[in-house]
Structures are given as C-alpha cells and as structure tokens.
N, C-alpha and C positions, 0 to 999 in steps of 0.2 A: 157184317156191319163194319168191320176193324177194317177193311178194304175200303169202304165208302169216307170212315171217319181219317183215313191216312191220307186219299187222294185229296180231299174237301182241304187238308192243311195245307199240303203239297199247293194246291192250286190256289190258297189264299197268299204265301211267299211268292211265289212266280207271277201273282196279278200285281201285287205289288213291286216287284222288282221289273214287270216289263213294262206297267203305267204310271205309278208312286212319280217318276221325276217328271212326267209333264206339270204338275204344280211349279218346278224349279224349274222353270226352262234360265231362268238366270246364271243357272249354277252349269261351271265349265261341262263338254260333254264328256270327257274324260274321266271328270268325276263320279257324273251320272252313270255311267260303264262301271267305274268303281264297284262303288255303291251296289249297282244292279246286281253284281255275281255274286258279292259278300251277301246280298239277303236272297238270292238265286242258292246257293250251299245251301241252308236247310233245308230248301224244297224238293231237293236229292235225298235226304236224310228221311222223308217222308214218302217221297212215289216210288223209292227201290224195296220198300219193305213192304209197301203196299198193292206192287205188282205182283212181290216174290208170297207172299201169305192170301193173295183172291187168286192165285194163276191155280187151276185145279176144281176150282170150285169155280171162276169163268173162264173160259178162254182169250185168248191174248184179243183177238176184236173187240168179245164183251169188255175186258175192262178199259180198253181205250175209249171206248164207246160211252163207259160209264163215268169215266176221264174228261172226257169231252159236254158231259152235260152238267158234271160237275163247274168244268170251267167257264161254260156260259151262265152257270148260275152267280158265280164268284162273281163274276164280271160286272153282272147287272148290277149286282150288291155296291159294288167296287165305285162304278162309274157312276149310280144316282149318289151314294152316299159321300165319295171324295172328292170324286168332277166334278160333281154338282150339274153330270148330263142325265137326261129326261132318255128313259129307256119310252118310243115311240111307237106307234101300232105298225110299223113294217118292220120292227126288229123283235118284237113279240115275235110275229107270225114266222118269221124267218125262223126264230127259236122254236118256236112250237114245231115246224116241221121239222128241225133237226130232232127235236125230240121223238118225234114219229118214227121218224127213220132207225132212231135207238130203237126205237120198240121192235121194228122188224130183226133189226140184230138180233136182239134174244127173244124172237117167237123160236118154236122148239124147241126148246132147251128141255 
C-alpha cells in the first residue's frame, strides 16, 4: 500500500506541475517552466522511494503500470475539479481499457 500511497502523491505534484499553468496562460512561459520544476522536485522525493520500497514485491512493469493508472486517475480528478473540463464517454472507455490492459500486466503474478 506505501507504494500506491507514494506514487498517488508523486503523481498529484507532476499533474500539477505539467497542467496547474494552463489556468495562467498570462503569466510569462519562462516563469511557467519555473514554476513547473520547483513543484516537479517533490514528486522525485515521492516516485524514487516508491519505486525503490514496491520493486520486489512488483516488478518494474507492474509498478509503471500501477503508475500509470494512478495518473490517469490523478488527471480525471485534476482536469474536472481545476479545468473545470468534463471527463467524456470516449475518454472513460479509453481509460477503462488502459485499465484492462493493467489487469493483464499482473495476471500471473
């Protein structure tokens, strides 16, 4: 669970540090860049301890894999709650099969 609860943070700075400035499109892009890496540093501080403490207990697919559905969850969250954009019935089902796809990653396990 310490793997899930690291990558979830991890990918809540990096949603915000790769979408957060579309609200400021006023503000220089230079600044935005700024900006972006300084709240980008934590989210190192969370996926390098999060890889190194689930590597073992999943292997490097699984936890990109589990990476990955974390950060389209992030996203959705991100995009209805601060864009103020409408997650649609072709980016559900887009999601839903990425999620499938997780699933076959760790059948076997």
């Amino acid at each position: 669970m310490l793997t899930v609860v690291l990558l979830t943070l991890s990918n809540v700075f990096m949603t915000v540090a790769w979408y957060g400035h579309l609200k400021f499109r006023e503000t220089a892009l230079w600044q935005a860049v700024l900006v972006s890496w300084l709240i980008a540093l934590p989210e190192y501080c969370f996926q390098v301890p999060a890889n190194r403490f689930g590597h073992g207990r999943f292997n490097a697919a699984q936890l990109k894999t589990i990476q990955e559905v974390v950060s389209l969850t992030v996203f959705c969250v991100f995009s209805a709650t601060y864009l103020g954009e409408r997650v649609t019935w072709n980016h559900a089902a887009g999601f839903a099969l990425i999620v499938m796809g997780a699933y076959l990653v760790f059948m076997g396990r």
